[in-house]
N, C-alpha and C positions, 0 to 999 in steps of 0.2 A: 559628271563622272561617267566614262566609261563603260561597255559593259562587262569587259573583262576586267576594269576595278574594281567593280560592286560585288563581282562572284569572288575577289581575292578577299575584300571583305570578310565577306558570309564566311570564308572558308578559314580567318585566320580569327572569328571568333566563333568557328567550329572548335579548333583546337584549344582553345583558353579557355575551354568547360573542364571539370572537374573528370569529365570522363576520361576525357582523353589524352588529359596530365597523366592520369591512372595510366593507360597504357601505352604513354609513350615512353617514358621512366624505363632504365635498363632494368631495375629488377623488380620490373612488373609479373615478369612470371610466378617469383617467391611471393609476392604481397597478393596476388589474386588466387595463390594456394590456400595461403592462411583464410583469406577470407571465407573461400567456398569450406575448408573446414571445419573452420568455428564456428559457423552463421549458417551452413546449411540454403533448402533453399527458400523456409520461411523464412528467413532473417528474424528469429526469435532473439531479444537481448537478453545480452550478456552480462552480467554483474564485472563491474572494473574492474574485480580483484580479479577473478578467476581469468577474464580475458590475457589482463597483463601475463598471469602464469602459462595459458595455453600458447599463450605467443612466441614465449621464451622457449615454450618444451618442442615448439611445432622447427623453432628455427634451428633450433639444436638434431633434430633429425634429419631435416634439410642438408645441416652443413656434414651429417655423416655421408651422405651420397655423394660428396667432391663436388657441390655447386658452392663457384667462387662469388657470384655476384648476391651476398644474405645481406641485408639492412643490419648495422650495428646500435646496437644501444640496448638498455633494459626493454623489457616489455612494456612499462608505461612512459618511457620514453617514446617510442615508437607508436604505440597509440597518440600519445599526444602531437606527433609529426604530422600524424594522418587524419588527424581531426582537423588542422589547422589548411592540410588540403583536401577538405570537404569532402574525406570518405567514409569517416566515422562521424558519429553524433553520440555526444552524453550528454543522457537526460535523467529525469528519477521515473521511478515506474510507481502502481499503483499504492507500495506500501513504502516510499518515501526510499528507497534504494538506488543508487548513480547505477544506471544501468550504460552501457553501448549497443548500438545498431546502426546498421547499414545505413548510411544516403542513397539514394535514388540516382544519385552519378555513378556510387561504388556497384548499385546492382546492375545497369545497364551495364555496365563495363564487363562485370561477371555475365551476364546474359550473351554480350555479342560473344566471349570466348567462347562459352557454351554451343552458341551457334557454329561457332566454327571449328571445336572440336566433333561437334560430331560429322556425319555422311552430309557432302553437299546436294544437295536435291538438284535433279538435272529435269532438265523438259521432258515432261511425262502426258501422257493422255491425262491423269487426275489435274494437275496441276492443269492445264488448258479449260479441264471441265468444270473446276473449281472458279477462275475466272471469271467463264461465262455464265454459271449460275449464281457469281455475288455480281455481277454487272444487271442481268435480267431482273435480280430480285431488288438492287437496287431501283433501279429505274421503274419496279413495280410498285413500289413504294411511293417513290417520290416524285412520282410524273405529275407535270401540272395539267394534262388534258385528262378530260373522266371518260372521252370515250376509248381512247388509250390506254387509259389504265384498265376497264372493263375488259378490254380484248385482249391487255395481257394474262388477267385471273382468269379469262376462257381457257385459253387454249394452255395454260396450268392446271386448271382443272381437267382440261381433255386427254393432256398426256398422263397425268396421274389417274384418272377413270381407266385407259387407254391398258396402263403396263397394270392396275389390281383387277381388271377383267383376265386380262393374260396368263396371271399367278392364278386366279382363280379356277379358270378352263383347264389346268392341267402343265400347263406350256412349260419347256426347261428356263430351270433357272439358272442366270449364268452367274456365276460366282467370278470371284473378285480376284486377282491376280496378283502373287508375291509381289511386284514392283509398287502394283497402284495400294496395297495394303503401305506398304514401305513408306510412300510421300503423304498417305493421309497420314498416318501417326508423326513425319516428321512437323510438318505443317502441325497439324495440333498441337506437337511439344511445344513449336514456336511462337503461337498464339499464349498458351499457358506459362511460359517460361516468363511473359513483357507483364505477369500481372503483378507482380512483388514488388518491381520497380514504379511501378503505373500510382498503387498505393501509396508510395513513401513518398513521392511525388505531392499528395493529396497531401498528406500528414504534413511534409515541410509546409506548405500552403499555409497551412492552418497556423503553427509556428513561425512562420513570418507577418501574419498579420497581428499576432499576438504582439512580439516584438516592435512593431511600428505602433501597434496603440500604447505601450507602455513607454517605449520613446517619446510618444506627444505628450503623456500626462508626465512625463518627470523636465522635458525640458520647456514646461508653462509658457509656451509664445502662443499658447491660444486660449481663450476660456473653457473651465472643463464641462461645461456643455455642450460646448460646437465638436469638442472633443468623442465626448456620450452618442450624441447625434452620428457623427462621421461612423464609430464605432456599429450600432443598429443598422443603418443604411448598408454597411459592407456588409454584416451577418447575414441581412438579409436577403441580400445579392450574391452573395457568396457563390451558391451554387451555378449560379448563372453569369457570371461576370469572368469567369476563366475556363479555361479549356480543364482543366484538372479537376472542376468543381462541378462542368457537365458528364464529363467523362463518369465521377462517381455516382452526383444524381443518377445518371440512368441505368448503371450497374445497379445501384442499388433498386431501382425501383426494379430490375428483373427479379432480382434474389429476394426481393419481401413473395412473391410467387412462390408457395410452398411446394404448388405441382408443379411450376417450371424447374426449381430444383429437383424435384426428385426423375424428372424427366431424365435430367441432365446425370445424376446419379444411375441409374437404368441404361440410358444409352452408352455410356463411360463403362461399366461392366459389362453390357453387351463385345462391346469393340474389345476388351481386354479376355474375353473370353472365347472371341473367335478360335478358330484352328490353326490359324495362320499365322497368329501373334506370338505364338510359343516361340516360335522360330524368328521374330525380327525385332521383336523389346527384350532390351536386358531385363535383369531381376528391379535394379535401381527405377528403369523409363516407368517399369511398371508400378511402381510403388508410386513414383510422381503424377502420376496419372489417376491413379486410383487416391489420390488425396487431394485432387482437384478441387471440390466443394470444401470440402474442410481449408485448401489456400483459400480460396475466396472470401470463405467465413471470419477467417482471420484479419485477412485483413482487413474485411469491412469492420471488425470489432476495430482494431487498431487507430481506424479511422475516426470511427464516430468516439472511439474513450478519446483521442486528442481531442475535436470537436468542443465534446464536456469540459476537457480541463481546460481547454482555451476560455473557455466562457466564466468556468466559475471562477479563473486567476481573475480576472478582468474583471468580474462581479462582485469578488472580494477587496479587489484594487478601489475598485472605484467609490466602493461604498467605507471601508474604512479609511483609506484619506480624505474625502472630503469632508465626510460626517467629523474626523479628528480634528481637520485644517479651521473647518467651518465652525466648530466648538470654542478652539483655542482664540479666533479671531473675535470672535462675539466677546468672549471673558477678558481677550483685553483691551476692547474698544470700551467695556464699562468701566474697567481701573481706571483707565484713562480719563473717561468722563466724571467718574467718582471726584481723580485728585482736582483735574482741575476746577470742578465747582470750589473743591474746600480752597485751592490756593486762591481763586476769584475772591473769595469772600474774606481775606485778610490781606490782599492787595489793590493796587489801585487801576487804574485802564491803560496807562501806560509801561505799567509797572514789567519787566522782560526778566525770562530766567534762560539760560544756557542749557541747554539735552543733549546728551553725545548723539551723533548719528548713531551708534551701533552701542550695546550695554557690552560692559565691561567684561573679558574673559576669567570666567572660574579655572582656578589652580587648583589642580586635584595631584597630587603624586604619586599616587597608586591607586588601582584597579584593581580590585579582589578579581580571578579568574578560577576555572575551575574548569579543566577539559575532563572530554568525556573516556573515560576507561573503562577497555574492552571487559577486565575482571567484574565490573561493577554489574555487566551483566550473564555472568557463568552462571548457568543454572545449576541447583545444589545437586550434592551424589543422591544417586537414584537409592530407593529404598530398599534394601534386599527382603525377598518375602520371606515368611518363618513358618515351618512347618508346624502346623496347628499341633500334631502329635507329639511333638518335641516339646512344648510349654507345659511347666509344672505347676500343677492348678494351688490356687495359694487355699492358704490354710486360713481357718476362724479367726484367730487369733491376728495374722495379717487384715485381715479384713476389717477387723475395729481399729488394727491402730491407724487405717485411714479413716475412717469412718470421723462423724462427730460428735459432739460430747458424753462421757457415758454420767447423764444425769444420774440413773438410780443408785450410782457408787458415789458418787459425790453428794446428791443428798444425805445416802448414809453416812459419809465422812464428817460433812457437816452440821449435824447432829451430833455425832460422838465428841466434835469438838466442843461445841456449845456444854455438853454434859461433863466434859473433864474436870478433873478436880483443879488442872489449873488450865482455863481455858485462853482460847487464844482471844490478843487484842484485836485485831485487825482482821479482812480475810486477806490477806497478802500474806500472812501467819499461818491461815489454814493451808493457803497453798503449799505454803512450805515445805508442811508436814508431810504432806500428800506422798506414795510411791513413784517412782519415774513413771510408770506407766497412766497415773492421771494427770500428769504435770506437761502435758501436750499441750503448744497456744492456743490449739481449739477449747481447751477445758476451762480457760479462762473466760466464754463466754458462756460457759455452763454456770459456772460460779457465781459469774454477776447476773444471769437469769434466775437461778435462784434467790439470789436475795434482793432482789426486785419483787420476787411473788411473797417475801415475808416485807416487804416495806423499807427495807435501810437505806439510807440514803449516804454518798460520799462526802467528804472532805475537797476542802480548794487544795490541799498536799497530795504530791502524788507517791507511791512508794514502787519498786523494784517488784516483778515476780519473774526468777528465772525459770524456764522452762528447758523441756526436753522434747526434741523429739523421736519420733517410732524408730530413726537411722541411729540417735545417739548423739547428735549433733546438739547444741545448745545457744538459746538465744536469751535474751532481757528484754521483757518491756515491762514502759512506765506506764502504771495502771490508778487511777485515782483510790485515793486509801479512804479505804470503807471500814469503819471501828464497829463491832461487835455488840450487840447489848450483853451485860453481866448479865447469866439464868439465877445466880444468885438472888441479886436484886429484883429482879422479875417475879421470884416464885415469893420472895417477901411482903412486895405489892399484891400480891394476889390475897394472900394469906389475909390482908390488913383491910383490903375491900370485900373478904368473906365474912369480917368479922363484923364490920362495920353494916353489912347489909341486915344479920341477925340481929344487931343489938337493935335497931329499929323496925322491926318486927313486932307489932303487939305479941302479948300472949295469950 
């Protein structure tokens, strides 16, 4: 091949990236609106429902400004378009939620506009100096001669002693100039602007390797330990086997550096606090700027919670199908071995039975279902508060008729019954008698307390006691019928064992 083939190559699966579908599309202007407006430039997710609405509201003010070329269709029609060409992602978030966020094609694509919305940076003294000071300091770095590298940390050392003796003695200081203030903060924005995309980049990473191990263990053309194995080998490579996986390894090993970040925090409000900055960062540059740490933060979290749930789906996959698969297999490799000992033992060595290859399918004709309904979880109306001073304090009389049993009125009712001239059979009788105001269901537990502490014992018949209670309202229960002793017969026996104890009595 050529070598003006190989660059048409490279250049024509330049264009077949997700990015650059994104911006070649006529109405990439509209869909790179929406984005920067919904998503911001954390790329914080978005819950589906609300996106699809924000989409719909965002397209509809669009088309009032006389732009002919808007995407047609609902808002989750359109999300679903733009998933399908790799600029949305729906995943669930930590509380089991279909959330959307940005691909790492759709930010890049928002970044280059970015870049080219704003001032193009032109050949400046900073930009030259900037150069040579990441050229020198690279090769300070990584030079493989040591006495080259010592002579270059000399005379780094020499010009840095050189200019803080100079500040020291007095010497002016020259200050920095509107241009070269201009191209450092553009240059910064554009170093900070590649970190959102740089991340998501990392996170798909993570989401595709998840994806091909769950592809291996569902389509079984290998055993699930070479699977296991493959699995730990990549974790633990992970970091080191791709550019996206060193790239975060060593992001991340600067920012576990408490004092490197706060450095970076410090040097970041110094620069925003300059004299000269009033006049060259919008309100917006400086907001992005001044929430630098915090993007970083983010996304390292974003990172490493994908990470986690890569590992526990995968840890969860793996330990409940096999332990299942492994369970099921064993229980019916013993049915098996069970029947055929017993058919061995009533056949002969020859003897041959027929087994379908596959067991027969169950007809089932219905399937109870039951979806889930949003009413099922309305929280109830809220409680209105009651002004303490507005409640009317209850009265005695309310108070007992909640209260429970009033033994000493029922004792005494009890009594006068027993004493009547024509006394009751039953206590289901006395109840009877009783005013509505003792005739509460609680008073039935009075009643039978009481004649528990005299002895009487019930009947296998049960009999009726209606009640009332304190509202007026009326109930029935069956209550085991407990008959009465006659005081008659009682005080007669008494009478008959006084007499009996005298007459044997010496005298």
């Amino acid at each position: 091949m050529s070598e003006i083939a190989g660059e048409l190559a490279r250049v024509k699966g330049a264009f077949s990236q997700p990015t650059l579908t994104l911006l070649h599309q006529r109405q990439a202007p509209v869909v790179i609106t929406i984005f920067r407006a919904a998503f911001g430039r954390n790329n914080k997710p978005i819950p589906t429902a609300r996106l699809h609405a924000q989409v719909e509201e965002h397209l509809a003010q669009i088309r009032l400004t006389g732009e002919s070329l808007v995407p047609e269709g609902s808002g989750r029609d359109l999300c679903q378009k733009w998933m399908r060409g790799q600029w949305l992602v729906r995943a669930l978030d930590e509380r089991g939620h279909e959330v959307y966020t940005l691909t790492s094609h759709a930010q890049q694509a928002l970044e280059l506009v970015k870049g080219l919305a704003r001032d193009r940076a032109t050949l400046s003294e900073h930009r030259i100096a900037t150069i040579l000071g990441t050229v020198r300091r690279f090769n300070a770095e990584a030079n493989p001669d040591r006495t080259a590298r010592v002579s270059l940390l000399n005379e780094e050392i020499a010009r840095l002693s050189a200019e803080r003796d100079r500040l020291v003695d007095g010497a002016e200081m020259v200050s920095a100039t509107e241009d070269y203030m201009l191209e450092g903060f553009t240059e910064l924005q554009s170093l900070i602007s590649a970190l959102p995309s740089d991340f998501a980049r990392v996170e798909e990473r993570f989401a595709g390797i998840r994806a091909e191990i769950l592809a291996a263990f569902r389509a079984e053309d290998r055993p699930p330990g070479d699977v296991i194995d493959d699995y730990l080998a990549r974790a633990d490579a992970l970091m080191t086997a791709t550019h996206e996986g060193r790239a975060f390894e060593g992001a991340f090993g600067l920012l576990r550096d408490d004092a490197l970040v706060a450095q970076l925090r410090e040097d970041l409000t110094a620069l925003l606090e300059h004299p000269i900055s009033d006049r060259i960062l919008a309100e917006s540059d400086r907001a992005e700027l001044r929430g630098t740490v915090k993007l970083v933060r983010d996304g390292l979290d974003r990172v490493l919670t994908q990470r986690s749930r890569v590992t526990a789906t995968l840890k969860e996959y793996i330990v409940s199908h096999d332990a299942a698969r492994d369970r099921e297999l064993e229980q019916t490799l013993r049915q098996v071995e069970s029947e055929l000992m017993t058919w061995m033992a009533t056949t002969g060595p020859r003897a041959t039975h027929d087994v379908p290859l596959l067991p027969l399918r169950a007809g089932i004709d219905h399937l109870r279902e039951r979806f889930h309904d949003p009413a099922d979880d309305r929280l109830p109306d809220p409680i209105e508060p009651v002004d303490p001073d507005d409640a009317r304090s209850p009265s005695l009389a309310e108070l007992m008729a909640q209260g429970g049993p009033q033994l000493p009125s029922l004792r005494q009712r009890l009594d006068d019954a027993l004493s009547d001239l024509l006394p009751a059979a039953t206590l289901g009788e006395v109840f009877d008698r009783l005013e509505p105001s003792l005739r509460r269901p609680v008073e039935i537990y009075g009643l039978l307390h009481l004649a528990a502490d005299r002895g009487w014992t019930t009947d296998d018949v049960v009999e009726t006691w209606a009640t009332v209670r304190h509202d007026g309202s009326r109930r029935t229960f069956a209550v085991p019928r407990m008959p009465l002793p006659d005081p008659d017969l009682d005080a007669h026996r008494t009478q008959q064992s006084r007499t009996q104890q005298n007459s044997e009595t010496p005298a």
